[in-house]
KEKE-3310 file (N, C-alpha, C; in steps of 0.2 Angstrom, whole numbers, plus 5000, padded with zeros to 4 digits):
npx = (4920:4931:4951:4956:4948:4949:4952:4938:4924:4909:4895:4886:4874:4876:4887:4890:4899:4912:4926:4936:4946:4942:4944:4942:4929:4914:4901:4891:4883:4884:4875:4864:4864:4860:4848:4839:4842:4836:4840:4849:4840:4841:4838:4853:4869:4881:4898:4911:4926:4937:4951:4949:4938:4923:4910:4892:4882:4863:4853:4836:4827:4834:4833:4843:4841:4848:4860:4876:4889:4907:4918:4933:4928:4918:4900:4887:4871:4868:4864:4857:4864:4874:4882:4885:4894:4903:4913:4925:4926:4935:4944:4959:4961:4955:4941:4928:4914:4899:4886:4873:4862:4851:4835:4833:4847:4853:4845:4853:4864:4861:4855:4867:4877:4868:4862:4860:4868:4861:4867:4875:4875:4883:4891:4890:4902:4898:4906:4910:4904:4895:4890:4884:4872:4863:4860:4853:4843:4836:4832:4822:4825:4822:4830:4844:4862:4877:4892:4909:4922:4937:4942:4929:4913:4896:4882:4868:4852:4838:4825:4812:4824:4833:4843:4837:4840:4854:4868:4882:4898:4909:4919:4911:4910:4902:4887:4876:4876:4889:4898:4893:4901:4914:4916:4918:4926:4937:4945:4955:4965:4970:4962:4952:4936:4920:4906:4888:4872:4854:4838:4825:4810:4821:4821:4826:4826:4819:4825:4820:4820:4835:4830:4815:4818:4826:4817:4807:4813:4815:4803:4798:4807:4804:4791:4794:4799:4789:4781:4786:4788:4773:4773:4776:4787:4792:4792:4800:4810:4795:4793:4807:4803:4792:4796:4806:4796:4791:4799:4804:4794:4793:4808:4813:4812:4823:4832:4830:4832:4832:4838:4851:4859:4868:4859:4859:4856:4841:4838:4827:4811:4800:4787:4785:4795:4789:4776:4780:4784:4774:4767:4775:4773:4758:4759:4766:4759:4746:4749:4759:4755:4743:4727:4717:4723:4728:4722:4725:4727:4728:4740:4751:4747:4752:4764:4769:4764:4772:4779:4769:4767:4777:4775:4761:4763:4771:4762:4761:4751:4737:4737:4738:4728:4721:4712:4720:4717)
npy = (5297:5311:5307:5317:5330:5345:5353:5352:5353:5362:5362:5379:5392:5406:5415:5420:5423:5421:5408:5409:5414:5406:5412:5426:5426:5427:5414:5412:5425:5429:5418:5422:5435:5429:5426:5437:5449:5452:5452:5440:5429:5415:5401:5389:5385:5382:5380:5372:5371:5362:5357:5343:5339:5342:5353:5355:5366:5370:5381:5387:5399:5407:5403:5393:5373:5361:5351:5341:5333:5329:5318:5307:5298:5293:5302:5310:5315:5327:5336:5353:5361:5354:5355:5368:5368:5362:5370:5380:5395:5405:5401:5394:5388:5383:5387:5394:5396:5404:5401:5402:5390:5380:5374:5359:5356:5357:5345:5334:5334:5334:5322:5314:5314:5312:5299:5281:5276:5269:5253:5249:5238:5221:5220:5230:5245:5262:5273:5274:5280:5275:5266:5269:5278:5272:5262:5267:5274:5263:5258:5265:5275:5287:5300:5305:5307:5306:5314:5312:5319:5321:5334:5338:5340:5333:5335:5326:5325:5314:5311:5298:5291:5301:5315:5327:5337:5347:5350:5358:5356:5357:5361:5372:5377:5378:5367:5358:5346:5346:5347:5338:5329:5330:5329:5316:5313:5319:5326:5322:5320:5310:5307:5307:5299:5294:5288:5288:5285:5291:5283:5293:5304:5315:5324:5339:5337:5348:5351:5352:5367:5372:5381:5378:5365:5370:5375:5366:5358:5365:5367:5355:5354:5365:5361:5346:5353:5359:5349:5344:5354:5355:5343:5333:5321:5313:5314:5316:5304:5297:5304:5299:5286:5286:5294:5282:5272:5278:5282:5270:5271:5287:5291:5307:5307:5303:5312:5322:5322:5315:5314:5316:5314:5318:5325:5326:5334:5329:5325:5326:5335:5348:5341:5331:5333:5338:5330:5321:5327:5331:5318:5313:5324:5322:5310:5313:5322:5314:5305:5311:5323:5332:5331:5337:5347:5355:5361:5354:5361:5374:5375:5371:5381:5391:5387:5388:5402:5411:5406:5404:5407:5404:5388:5387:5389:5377:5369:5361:5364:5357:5346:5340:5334:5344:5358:5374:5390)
npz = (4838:4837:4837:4844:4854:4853:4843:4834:4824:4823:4811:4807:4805:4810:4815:4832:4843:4840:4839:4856:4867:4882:4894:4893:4894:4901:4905:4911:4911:4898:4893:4900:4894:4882:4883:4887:4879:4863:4849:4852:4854:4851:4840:4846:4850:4862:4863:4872:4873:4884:4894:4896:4890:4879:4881:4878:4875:4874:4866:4865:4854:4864:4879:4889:4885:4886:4888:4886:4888:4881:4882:4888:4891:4884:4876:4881:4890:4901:4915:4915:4925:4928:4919:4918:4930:4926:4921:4923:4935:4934:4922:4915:4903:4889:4876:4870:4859:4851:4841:4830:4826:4817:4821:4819:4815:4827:4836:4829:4834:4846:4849:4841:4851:4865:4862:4856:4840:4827:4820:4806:4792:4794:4783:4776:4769:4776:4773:4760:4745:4733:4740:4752:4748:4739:4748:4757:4751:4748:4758:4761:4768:4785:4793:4802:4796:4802:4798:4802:4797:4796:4807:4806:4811:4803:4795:4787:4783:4780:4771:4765:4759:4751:4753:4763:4769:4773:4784:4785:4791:4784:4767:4759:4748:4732:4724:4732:4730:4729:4738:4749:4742:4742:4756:4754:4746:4751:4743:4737:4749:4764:4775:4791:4791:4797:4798:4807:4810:4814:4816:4812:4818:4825:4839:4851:4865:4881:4896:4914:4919:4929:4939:4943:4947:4959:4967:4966:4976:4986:4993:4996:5005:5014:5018:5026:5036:5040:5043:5054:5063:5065:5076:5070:5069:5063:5051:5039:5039:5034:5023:5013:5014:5006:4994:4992:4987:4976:4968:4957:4947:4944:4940:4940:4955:4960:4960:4972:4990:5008:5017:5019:5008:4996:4981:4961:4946:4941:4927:4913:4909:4914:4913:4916:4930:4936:4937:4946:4959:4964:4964:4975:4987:4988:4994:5006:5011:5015:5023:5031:5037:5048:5048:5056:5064:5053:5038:5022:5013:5016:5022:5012:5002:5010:5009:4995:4993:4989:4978:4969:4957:4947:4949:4948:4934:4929:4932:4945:4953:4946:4948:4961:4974:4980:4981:4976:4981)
capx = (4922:4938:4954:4957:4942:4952:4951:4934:4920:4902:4888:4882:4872:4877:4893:4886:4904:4916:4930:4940:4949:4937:4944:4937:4920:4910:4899:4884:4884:4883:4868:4859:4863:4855:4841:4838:4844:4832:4846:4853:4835:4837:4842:4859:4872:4887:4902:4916:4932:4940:4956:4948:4932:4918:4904:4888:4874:4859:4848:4830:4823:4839:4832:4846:4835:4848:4867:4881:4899:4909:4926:4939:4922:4913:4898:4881:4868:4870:4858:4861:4869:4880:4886:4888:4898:4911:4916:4929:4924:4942:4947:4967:4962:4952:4939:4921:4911:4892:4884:4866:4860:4842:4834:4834:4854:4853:4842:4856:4868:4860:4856:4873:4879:4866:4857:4864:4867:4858:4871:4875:4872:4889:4893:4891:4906:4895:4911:4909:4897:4892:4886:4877:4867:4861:4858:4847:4839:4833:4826:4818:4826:4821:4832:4850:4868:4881:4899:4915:4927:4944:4941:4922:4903:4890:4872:4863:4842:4834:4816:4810:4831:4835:4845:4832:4844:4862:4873:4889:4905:4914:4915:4908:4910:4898:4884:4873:4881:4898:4900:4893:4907:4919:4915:4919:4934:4944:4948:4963:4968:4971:4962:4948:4928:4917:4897:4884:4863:4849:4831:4821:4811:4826:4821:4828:4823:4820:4825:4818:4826:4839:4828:4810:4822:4828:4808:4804:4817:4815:4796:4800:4811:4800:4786:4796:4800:4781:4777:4790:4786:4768:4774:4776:4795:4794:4791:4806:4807:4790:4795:4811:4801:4788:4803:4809:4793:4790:4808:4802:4789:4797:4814:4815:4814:4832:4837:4829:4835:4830:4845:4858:4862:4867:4858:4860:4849:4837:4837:4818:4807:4796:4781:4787:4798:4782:4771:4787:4784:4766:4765:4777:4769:4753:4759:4767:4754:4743:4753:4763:4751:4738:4723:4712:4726:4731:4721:4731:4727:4732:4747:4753:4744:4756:4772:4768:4763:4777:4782:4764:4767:4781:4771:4756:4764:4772:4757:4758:4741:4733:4739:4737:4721:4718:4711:4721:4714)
capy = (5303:5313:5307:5325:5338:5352:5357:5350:5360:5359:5368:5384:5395:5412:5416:5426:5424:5415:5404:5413:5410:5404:5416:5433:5426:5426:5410:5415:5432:5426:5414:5427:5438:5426:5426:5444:5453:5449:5447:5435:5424:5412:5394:5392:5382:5387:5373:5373:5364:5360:5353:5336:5338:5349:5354:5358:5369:5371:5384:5387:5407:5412:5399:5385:5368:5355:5351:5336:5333:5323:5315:5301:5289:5293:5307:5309:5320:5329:5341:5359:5365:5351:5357:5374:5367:5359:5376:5384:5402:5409:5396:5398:5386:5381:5390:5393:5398:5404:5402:5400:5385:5377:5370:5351:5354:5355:5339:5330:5336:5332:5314:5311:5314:5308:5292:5278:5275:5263:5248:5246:5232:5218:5221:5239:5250:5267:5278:5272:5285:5273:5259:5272:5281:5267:5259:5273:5273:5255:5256:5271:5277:5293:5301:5307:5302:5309:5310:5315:5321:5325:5340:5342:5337:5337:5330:5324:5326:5310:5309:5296:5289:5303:5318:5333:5345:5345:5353:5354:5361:5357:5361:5378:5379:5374:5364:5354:5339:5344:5349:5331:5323:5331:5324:5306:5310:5322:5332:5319:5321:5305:5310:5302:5299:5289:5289:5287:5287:5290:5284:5301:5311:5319:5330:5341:5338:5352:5349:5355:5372:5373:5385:5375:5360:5372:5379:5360:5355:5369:5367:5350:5354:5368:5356:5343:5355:5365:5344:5343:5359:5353:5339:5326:5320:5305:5316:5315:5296:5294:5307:5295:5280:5290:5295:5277:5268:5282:5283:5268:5276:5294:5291:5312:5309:5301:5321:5323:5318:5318:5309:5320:5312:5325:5323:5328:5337:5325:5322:5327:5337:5350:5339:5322:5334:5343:5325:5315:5331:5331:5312:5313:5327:5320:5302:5313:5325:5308:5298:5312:5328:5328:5334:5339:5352:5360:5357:5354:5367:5380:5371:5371:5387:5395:5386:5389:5407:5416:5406:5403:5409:5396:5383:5388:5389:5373:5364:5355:5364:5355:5336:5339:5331:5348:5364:5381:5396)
capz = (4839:4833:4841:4848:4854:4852:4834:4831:4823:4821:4808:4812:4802:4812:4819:4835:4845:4837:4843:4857:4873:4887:4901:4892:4891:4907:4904:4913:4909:4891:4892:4902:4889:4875:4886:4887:4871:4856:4844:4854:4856:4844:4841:4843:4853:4868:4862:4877:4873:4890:4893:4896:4885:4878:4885:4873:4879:4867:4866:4860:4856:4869:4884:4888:4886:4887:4888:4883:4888:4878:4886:4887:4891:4877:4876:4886:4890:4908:4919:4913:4931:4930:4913:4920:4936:4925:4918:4931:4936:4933:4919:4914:4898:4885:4871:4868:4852:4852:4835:4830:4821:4814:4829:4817:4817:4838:4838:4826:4838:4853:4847:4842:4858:4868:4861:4853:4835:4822:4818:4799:4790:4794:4776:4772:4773:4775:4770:4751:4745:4730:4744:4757:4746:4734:4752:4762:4746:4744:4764:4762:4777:4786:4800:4801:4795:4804:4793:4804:4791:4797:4814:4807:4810:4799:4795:4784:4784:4774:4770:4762:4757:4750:4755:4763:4770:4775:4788:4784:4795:4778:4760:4760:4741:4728:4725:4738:4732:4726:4746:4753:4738:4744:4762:4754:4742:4753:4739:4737:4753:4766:4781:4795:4789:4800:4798:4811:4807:4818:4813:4813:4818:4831:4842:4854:4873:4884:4901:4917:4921:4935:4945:4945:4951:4965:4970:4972:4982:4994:4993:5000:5013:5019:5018:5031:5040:5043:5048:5060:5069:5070:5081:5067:5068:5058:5043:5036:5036:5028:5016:5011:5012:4999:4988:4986:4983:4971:4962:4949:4941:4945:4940:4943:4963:4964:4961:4980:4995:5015:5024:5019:5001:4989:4975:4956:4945:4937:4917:4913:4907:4918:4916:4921:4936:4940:4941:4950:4964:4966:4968:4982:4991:4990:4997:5012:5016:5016:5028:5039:5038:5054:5046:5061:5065:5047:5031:5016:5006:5020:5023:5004:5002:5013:5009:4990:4992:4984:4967:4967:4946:4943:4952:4942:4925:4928:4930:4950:4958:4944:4949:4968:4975:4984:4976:4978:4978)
cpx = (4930:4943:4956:4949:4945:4949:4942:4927:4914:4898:4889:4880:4874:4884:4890:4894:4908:4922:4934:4942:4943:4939:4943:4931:4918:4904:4893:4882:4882:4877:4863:4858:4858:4848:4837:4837:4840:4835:4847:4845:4832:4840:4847:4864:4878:4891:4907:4920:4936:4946:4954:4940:4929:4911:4901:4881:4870:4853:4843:4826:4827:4838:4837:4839:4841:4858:4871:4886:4901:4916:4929:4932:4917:4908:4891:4877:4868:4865:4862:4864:4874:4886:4890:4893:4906:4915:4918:4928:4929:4947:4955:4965:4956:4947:4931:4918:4903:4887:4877:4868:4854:4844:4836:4842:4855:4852:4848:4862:4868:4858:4862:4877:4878:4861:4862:4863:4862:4864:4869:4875:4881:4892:4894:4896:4901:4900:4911:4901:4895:4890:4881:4871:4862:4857:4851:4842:4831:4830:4823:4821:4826:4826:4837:4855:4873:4890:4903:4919:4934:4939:4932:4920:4898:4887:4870:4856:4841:4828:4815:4818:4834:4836:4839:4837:4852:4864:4878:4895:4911:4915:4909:4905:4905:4891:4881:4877:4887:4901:4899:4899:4911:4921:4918:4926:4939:4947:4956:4967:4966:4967:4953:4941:4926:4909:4892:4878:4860:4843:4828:4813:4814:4819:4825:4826:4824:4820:4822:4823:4827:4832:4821:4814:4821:4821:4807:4807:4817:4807:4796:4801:4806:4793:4785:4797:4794:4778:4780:4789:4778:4771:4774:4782:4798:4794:4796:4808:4803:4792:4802:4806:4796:4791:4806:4805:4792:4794:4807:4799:4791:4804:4816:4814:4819:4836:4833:4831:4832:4834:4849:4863:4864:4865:4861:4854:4846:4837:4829:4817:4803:4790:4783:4792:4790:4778:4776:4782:4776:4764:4770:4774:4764:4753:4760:4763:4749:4746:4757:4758:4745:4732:4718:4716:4727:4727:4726:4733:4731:4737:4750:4753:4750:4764:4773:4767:4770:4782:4775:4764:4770:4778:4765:4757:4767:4768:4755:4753:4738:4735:4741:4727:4717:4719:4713:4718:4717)
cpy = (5304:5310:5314:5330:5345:5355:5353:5355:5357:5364:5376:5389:5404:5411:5422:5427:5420:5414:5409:5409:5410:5410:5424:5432:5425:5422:5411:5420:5430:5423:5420:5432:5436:5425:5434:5448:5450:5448:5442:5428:5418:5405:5393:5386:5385:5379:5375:5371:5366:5356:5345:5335:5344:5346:5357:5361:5372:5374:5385:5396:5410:5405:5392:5380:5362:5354:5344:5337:5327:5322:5309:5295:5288:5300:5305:5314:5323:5335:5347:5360:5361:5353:5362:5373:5365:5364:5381:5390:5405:5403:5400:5394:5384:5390:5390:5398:5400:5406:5398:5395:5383:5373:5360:5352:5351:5350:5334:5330:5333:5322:5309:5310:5311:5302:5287:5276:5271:5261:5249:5241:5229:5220:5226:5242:5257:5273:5278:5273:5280:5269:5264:5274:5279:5264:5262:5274:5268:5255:5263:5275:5287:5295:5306:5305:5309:5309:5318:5314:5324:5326:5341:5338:5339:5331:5330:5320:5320:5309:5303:5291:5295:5312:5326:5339:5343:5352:5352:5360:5362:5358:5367:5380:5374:5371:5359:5347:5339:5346:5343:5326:5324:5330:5318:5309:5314:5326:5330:5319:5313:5307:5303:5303:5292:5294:5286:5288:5286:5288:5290:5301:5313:5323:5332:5342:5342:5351:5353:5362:5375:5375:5382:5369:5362:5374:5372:5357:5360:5369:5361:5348:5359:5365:5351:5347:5358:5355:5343:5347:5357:5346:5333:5324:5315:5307:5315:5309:5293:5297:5301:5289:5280:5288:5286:5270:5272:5283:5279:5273:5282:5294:5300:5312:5307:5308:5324:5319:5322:5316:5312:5319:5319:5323:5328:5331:5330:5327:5321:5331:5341:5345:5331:5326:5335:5335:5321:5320:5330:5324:5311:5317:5327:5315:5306:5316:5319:5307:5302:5319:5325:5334:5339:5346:5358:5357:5358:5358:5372:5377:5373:5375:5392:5395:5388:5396:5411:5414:5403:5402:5404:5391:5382:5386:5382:5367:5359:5358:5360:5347:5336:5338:5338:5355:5372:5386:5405)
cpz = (4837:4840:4847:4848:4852:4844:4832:4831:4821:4815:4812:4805:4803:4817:4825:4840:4840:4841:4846:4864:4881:4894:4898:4891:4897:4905:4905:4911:4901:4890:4895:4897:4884:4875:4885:4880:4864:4850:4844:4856:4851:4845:4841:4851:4857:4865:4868:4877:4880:4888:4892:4893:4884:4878:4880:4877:4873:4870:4861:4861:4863:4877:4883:4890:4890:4886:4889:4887:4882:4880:4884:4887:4887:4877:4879:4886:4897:4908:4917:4920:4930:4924:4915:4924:4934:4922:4925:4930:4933:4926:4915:4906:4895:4880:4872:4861:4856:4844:4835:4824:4820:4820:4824:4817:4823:4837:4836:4830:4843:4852:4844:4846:4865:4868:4856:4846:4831:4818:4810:4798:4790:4785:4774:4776:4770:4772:4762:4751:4739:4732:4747:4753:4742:4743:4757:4758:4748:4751:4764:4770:4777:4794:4797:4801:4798:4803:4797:4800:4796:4807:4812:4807:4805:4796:4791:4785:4780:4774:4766:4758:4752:4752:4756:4762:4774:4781:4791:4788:4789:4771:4759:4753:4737:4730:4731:4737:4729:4734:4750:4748:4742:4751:4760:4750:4744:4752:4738:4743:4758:4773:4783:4793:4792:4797:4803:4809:4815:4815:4816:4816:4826:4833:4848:4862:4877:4891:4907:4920:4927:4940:4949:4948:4957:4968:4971:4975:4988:4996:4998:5005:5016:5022:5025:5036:5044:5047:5054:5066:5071:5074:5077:5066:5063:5051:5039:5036:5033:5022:5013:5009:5005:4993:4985:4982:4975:4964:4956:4945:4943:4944:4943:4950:4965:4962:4968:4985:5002:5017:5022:5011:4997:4983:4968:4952:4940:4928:4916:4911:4914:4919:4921:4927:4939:4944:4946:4959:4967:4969:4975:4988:4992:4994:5004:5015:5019:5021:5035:5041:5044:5051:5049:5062:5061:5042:5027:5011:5010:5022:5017:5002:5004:5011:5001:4988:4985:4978:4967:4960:4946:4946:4947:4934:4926:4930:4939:4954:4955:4945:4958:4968:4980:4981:4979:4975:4982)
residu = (UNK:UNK:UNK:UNK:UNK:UNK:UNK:UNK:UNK:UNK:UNK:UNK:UNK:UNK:UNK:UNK:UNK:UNK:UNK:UNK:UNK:UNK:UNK:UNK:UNK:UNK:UNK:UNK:UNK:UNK:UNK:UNK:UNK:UNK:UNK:UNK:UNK:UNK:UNK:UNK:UNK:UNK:UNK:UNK:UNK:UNK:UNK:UNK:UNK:UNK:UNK:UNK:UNK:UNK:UNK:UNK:UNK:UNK:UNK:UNK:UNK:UNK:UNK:UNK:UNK:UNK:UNK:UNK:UNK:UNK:UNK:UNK:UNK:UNK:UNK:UNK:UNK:UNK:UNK:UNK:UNK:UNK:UNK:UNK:UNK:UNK:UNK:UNK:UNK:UNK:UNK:UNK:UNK:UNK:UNK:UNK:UNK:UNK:UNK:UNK:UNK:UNK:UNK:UNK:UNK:UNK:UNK:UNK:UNK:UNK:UNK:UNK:UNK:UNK:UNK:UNK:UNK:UNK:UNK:UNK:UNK:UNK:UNK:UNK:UNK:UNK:UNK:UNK:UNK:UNK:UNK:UNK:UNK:UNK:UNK:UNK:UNK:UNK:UNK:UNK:UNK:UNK:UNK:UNK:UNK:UNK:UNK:UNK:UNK:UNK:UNK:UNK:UNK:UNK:UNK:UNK:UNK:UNK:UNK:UNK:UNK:UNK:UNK:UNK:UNK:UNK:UNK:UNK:UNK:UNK:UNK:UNK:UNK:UNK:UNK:UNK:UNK:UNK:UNK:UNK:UNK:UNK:UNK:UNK:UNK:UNK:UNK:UNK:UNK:UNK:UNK:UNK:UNK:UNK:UNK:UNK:UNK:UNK:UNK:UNK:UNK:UNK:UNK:UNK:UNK:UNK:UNK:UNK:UNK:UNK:UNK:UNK:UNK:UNK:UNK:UNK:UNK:UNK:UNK:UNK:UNK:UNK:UNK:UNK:UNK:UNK:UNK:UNK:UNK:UNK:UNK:UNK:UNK:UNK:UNK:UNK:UNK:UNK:UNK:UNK:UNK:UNK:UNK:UNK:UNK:UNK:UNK:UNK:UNK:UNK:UNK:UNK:UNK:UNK:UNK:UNK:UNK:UNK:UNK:UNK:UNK:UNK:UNK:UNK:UNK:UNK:UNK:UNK:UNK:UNK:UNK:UNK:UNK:UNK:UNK:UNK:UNK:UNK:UNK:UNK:UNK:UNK:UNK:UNK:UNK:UNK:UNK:UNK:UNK:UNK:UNK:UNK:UNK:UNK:UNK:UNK:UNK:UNK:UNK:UNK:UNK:UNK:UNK:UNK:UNK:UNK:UNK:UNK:UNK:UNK:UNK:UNK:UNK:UNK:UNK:UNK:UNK:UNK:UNK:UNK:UNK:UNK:UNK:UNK:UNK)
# end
């Protein structure tokens, strides 16, 4: 990564904001917009430079999927709320941009930030373009090269070892390849080039959206609560004890908590949140529910009534052992 985030710039195919000061742009208000507005529902990225890092939120057809930081510790992928949280409601400093990009950009993006490289070979220096290219070559390799120039990012697509498509922050002028030379010669000038590859095919992970997070943890809690009022008190210790046999193979159940933990939003996907959920809920209805008083369907039935839809479209009636209707 560059020594400074400030000045640092990525691809984009459309300029839909461009870079300006973070305290005239209402954050939310923005992405809801991108949601909303059929202009705005395209592939495209939210970049944040912060006094102490920046924040990347990646959108798909206007829906945030998935969100970065990158800082003093290096870069990572983090839960969209927590992206959104790191950004102060009334901020006195920093920038953000809103520019559309090709969803394989995003993916190049999102993989440079949150997965780890593919080592060079001890011997090759990748910045000497008549080694890399001779070399990507000769292994047939398919993926992405990532070549930080000075302040910019930009990518190279390879199929088969040789250049598919490029997306370049840099080198605006010219030729497909008189734009990736001048990545390597500077243009005479003395300045920073590092190169990074991934093996392909990227893609771009959509994570489970904030709100389905927030419906199963209040599903949960109303849940523990509807066993407690029938006379079950222990509910909430078998529900924990549930949760932490479950948590290996669920890693999305350490974003729940019954003892008072605050948890985090889970790093996942709807279906792997959805099955985490449904296997907990079936362990507790089993184990804390009294069946002779409440069946499980009108119990679930009742607490599930009104996002029945988002319940429905995200798939947990169908991975419950009991059939709602």
């Amino acid at each position: 990564m560059p020594a400074s985030l400030a000045g640092l710039r990525y691809p984009s195919s459309r300029v839909l904001l461009p870079r300006t000061r973070l305290a005239y742009i209402h954050l939310r208000n923005l992405l809801t917009d991108a949601k909303r507005d059929r202009a705005a529902r395209v592939s495209a990225y939210v970049a944040i430079w912060l006094p102490e890092e920046l924040v990347t939120i990646y959108l798909r057809t206007g829906e945030v999927v998935n969100a970065t930081v990158v800082d003093a510790t290096g870069s990572r992928a983090v839960a969209i709320s927590e992206a959104l949280e790191r950004v102060p409601a009334e901020p006195e400093y920093g920038e953000i941009c809103f520019h559309e990009a090709e969803p394989e950009q995003l993916a190049c993006m999102f993989a440079s930030q949150a997965t780890e490289s593919q080592a060079w070979p001890n011997d090759m220096a990748p910045s000497d373009a008549s080694k890399l290219f001779p070399f990507l070559m000769s292994t047939v390799f398919d993926g992405a090269v990532e070549i930080l120039a000075d302040d910019t990012m930009n990518y190279l697509v390879f199929e088969g070892g040789t250049v598919a498509r490029a997306f370049l922050a840099a080198a605006h002028h010219g030729t497909l390849v008189d734009r990736v030379a001048k990545l390597f010669t500077r243009e005479g000038k003395v300045g920073k080039i590092e190169l990074r590859r991934w093996p392909g095919p990227l893609v771009l992970p959509e994570q489970a959206p904030p709100r389905l997070i927030q419906a199963y943890r209040e599903l949960t809690e109303s849940l523990l609560r509807a066993l407690v009022e029938l006379g079950k008190d222990t509910a909430p210790a078998i529900a924990e004890h549930a949760r932490m046999n479950l948590v290996g193979k669920h890693p999305a159940l350490d974003g729940f908590s019954t003892n008072g933990r605050v948890p985090c939003d889970p790093l996942c996907d709807s279906k792997a949140l959805t099955s985490a959920v449904a296997a907990w809920v079936k362990d507790v209805m089993w184990a804390a529910a009294d069946h002779d008083s409440v069946s499980p369907e009108e119990l679930l039935r009742k607490l599930t009534w009104e996002r029945r839809h988002l319940f429905q479209s995200a798939g947990l009636f169908e991975k419950l052992p009991w059939k709602m209707t």
